[in-house]
N, C-alpha and C positions, 0 to 999 in steps of 0.2 A: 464405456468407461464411466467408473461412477465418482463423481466428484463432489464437494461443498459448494452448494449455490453460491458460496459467498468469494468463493475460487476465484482470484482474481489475477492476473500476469502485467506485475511494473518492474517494469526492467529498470534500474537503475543506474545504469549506465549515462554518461555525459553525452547531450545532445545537442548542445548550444556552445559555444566556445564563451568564455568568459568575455564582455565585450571591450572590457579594457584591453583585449589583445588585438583588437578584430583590424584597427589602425596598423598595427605594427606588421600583421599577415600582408593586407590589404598589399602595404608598400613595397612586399618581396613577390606580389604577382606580376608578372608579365601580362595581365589583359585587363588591371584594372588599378587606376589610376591614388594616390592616397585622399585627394581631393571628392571624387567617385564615394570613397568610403566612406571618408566626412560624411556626406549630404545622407547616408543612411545611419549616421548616429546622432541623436539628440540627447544632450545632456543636464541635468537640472539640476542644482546646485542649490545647499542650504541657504536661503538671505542672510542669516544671521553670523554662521562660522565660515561659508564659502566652501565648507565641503561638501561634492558631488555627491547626492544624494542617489540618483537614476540615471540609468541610460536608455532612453529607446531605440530601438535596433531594426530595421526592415531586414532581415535576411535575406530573400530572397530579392530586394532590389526593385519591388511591383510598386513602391509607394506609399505602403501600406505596413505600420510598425505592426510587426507579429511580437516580440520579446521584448520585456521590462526589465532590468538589470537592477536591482537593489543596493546603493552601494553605500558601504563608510568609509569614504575616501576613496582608497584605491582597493578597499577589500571588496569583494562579492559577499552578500548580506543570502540575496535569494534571487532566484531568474524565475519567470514566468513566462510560458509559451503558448500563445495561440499558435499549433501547425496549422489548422485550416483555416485559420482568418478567418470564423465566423461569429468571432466577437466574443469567443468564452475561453477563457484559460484551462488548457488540455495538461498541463502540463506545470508543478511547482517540485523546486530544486532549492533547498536548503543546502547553506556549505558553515563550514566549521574554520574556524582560526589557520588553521592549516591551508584551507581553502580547496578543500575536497569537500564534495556531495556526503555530506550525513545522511541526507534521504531524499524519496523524491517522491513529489503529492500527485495525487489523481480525483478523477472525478469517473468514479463506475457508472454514471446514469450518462458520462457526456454532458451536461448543463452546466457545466462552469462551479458546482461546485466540490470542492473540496473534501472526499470522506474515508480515504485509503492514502498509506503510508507506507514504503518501502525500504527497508534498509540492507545494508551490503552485508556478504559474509567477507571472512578472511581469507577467501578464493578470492573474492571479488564477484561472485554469484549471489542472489536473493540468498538474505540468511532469515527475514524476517519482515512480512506483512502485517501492518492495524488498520482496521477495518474500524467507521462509524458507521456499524449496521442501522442506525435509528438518523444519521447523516446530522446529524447535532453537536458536530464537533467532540464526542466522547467517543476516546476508544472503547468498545466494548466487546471487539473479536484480534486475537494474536494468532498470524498461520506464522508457524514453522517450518525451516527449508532444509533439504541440503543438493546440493548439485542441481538447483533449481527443482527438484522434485520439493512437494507439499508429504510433508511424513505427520505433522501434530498441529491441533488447533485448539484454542479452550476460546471458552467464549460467556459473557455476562448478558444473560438473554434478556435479565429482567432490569438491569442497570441499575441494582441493589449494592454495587461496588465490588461483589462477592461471583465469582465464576461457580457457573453450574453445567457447564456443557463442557465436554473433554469427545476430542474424534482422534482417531489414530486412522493412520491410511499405511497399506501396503503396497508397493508402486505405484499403478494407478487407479486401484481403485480405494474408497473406505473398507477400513476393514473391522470398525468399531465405532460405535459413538454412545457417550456414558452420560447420565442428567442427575443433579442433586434437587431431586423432587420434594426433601424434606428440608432444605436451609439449616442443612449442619456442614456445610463446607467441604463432603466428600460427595462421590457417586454412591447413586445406590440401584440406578437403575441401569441397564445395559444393552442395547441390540448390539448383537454379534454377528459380521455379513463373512457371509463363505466368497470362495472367488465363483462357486456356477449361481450365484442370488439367493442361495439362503439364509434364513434369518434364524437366528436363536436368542430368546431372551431371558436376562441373567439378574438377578436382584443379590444387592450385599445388605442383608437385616440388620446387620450388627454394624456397620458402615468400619470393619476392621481391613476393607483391602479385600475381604476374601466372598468371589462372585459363586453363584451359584444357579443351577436354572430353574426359572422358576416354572411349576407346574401351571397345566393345562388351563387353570380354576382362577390362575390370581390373576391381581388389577396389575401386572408389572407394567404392560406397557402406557408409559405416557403417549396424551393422544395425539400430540405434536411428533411422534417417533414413530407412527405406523411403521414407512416407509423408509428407505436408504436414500439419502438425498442425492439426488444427482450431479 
């Protein structure tokens, strides 16, 4: 299966329940007390307005706060998850006025930090990943989705503000990937991948849209495009 190294699966979906609810759950279970729940949430509150600023949350009841609850008042700001309690946030969740997940952060190395961004389609499936390929807090890769399949990616390799990388995938594998070698804002160069691993490569001279292939003799391929990324 040939995929974008940069291929990355954040599910966006709600993983932590809002903790301003977590009281109110707690009090309609039969095996755990509202007091019980108390002792797993800490709250901390502006000095200055008195509005609750955070909440910290033990989920699992070990002792040990895994979730940050960001809050303005009673709204949810952003939640941050350590799952494995090893001291790094796996996990950041943005919510919106409404108080739904706008998106939800990750960290692709695992180290706590922050460089991928997921957002929802109108299924309610990944409609849209940003990638900080260079991890410097700059978007500079956009994958597109549908049905959680990766179909398009463009990408700012050089972080000149201007996109020079365009991939198109057919199921699952690439089935193109185009570079603007000369910083005029279009492609101009092209591998083209078969589904049995063939490559064919396509240069646009005129940068009108229209590819063409190029013979045996030319510089078409850039040196960064040998290959079909996996």
């Amino acid at each position: 299966m040939r995929r974008s190294k940069h291929h990355i699966a954040v599910r966006p979906h709600l993983q932590a329940v809002p903790l301003v609810l977590a009281i109110a759950l707690a009090s309609s279970s039969c095996d755990r007390s509202v007091e019980e729940a108390k002792k797993r949430i800490s709250p901390e509150y502006d000095k200055t307005t008195g509005k609750l600023q955070l909440l910290k949350y033990d989920s699992n009841g070990n002792g040990k706060v895994d979730t940050w609850s960001y809050m303005d008042g009673a709204r949810v700001l952003r939640i941050e998850i350590d799952k494995n309690e090893d001291g790094l946030i796996d996990r950041w969740e943005y919510y919106g006025a409404d108080q739904k997940i706008e998106r939800v952060g990750s960290s692709r190395a695992n180290d706590g930090k922050e460089d991928a961004w997921s957002y929802t389609g109108p299924d309610g499936s990944i409609g849209r990943i940003e990638v900080s390929t260079r991890r410097d807090g700059k978007v500079t890769r956009i994958e597109h989705y549908e049905h959680d399949k990766l179909v398009t990616a463009e990408e700012d390799s050089d972080e000149d503000g201007k996109i020079d990388k365009w991939e198109t995938y057919d199921r699952d594998h690439l089935a193109s990937i185009a570079f603007d070698t000369q910083h005029r804002g279009t492609a101009d160069r092209r591998l083209v991948y078969g589904p049995n691993g063939t490559t064919r490569v396509e240069v646009d001279a005129k940068g009108d849209g229209h590819f063409v292939a190029a013979n045996a003799n030319s510089r078409a391929n850039p040196p960064s495009a040998v290959r079909n990324p996996k």
